[in-house]
C-alpha positions in Angstrom: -17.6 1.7 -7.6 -21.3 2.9 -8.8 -22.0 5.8 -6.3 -21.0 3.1 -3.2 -18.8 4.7 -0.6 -15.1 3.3 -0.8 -13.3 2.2 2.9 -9.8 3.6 2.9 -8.5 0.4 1.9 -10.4 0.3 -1.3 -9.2 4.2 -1.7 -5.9 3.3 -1.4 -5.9 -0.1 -3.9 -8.2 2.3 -6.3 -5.6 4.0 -8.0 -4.1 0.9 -9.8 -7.4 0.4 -11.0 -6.3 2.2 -14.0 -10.1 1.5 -16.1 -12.0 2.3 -13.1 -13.9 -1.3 -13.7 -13.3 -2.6 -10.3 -10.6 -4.9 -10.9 -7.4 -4.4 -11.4 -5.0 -7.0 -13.6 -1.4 -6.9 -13.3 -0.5 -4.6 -16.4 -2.7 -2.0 -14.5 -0.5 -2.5 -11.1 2.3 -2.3 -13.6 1.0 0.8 -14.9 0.6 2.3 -11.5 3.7 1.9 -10.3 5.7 3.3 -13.2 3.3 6.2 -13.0 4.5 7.3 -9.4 8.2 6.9 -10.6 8.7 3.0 -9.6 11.6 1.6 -12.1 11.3 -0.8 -13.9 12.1 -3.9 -11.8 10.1 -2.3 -8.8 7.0 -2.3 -11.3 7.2 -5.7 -12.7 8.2 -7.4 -9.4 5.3 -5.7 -7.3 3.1 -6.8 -10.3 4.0 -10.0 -9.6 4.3 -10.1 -5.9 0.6 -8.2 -5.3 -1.2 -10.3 -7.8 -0.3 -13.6 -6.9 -1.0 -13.0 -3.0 -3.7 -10.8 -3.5 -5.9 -12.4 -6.5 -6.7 -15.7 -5.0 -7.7 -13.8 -1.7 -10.0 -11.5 -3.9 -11.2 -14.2 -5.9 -15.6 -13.7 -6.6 -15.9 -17.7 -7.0 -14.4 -20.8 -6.7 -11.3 -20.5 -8.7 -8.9 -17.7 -9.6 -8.5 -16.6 -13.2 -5.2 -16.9 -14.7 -4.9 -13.5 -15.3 -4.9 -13.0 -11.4 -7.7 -10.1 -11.0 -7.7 -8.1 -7.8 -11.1 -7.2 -7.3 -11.2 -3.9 -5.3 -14.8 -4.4 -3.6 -13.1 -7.7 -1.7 -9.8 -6.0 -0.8 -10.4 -6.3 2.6 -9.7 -9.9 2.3 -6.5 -9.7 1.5 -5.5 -7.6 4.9 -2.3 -9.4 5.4 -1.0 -10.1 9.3 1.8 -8.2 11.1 0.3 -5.4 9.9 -0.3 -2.2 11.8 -3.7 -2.6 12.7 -4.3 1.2 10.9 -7.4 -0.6 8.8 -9.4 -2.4 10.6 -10.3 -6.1 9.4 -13.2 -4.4 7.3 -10.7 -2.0 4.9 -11.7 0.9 7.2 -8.8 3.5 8.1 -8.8 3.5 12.2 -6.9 6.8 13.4 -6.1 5.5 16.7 -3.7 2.7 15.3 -2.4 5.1 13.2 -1.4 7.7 15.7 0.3 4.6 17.4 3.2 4.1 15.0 4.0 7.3 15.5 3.7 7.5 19.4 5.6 4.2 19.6 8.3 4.6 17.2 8.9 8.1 15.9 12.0 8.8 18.3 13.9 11.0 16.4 11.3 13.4 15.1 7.2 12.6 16.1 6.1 13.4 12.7 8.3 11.1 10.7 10.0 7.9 11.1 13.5 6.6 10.0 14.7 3.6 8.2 15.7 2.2 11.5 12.1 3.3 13.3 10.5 1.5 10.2 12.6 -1.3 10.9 11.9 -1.6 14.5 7.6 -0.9 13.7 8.2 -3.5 11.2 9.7 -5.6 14.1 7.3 -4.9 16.7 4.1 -5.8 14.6 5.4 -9.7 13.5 3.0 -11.8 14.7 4.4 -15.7 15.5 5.4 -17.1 12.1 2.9 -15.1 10.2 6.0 -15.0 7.7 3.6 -14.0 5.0 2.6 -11.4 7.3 6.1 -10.3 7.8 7.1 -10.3 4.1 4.2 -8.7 2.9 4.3 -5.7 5.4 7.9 -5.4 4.7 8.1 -5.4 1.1 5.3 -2.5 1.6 6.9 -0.2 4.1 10.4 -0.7 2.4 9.0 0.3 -1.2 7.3 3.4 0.6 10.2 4.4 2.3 12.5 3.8 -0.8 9.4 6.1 -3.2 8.7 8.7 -0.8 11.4 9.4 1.8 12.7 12.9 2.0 16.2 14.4 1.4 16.9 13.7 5.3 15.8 10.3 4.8 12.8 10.6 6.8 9.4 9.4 5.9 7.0 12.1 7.2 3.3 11.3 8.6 1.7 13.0 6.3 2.8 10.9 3.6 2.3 8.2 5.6 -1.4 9.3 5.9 -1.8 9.8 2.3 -1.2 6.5 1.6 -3.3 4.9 3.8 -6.3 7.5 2.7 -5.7 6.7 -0.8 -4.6 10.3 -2.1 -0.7 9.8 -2.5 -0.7 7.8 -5.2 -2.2 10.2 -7.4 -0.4 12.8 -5.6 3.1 11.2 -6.9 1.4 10.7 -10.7 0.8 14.3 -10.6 3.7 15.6 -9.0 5.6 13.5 -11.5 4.0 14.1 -15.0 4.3 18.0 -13.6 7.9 17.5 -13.7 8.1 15.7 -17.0 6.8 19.2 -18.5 8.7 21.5 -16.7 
């Protein structure tokens, strides 16, 4: 974004920005996702689901465009509640928070959590019918854990990290169109 430093939030919604312009559309979320390995319906319903919550939140005036823009410099107010609190209300990552989820709720192994720790996380952060909130960190964490869990079922910190520093997304493109050649 013009030689300006991105917060971890913006890193992280950056990749969809498929142009590099500083907005992303739909098509380019669709893009994204089907470029990490999402399926079909995983792609077009995220599409869906991130645009229309996150576009009017985004918005640079009055009204939102129909084609439902996400502009990435204004990500940071679309920080949805019941959230972890691992960016802070300004997109920035805060390592504290982070290490919390893990301190909190990593029983089984401290440096990855379970589809039942992720469930209780998930549980723990709800604030009082914040049910945006609760859907929106849901639908998240589940379609992490359903992209990036490993063969044990875990999901492992450092992929949790990635994501929240912006560098698994192109990590999974990568790893992906690699295997496409093999």
């Amino acid at each position: 974004m013009n030689g300006v430093e991105l917060t971890a939030l913006q890193k992280h919604v950056s990749f969809f920005d498929r142009n590099k312009d500083g907005v992303i559309y739909p098509w380019e979320t669709f893009q994204g996702f089907r470029a990490i390995g999402a399926g079909l319906s995983l792609s077009v319903l995220s599409a869906v689901f991130i645009h229309g919550s996150l576009a009017p939140k985004t918005r640079t005036g009055i009204l939102t465009s129909p084609l439902l823009p996400i502009y990435v410099k204004y990500i940071s107010k679309g920080k949805h509640g019941s959230d972890t609190g691992a960016y802070d209300d300004e997109g920035r990552f805060v390592s504290e928070k982070f290490e919390e989820i893990f301190q909190k709720h990593a029983h089984l192994h401290h440096n990855a959590l379970t589809s039942e720790e992720l469930k209780e996380m998930l549980e723990s952060n709800r604030v009082p019918k914040d049910y945006k909130g609760w859907l929106g960190a849901w639908t998240e964490w589940k379609a992490l854990y359903l992209l990036c869990k490993d063969e044990d079922g875990l999901l492992p910190k450092e992929t949790i990290r990635a994501v929240y520093d912006g560098s698994l997304f192109y990590k999974m493109e990568e790893e992906r169109a690699s295997s496409k050649k093999a």
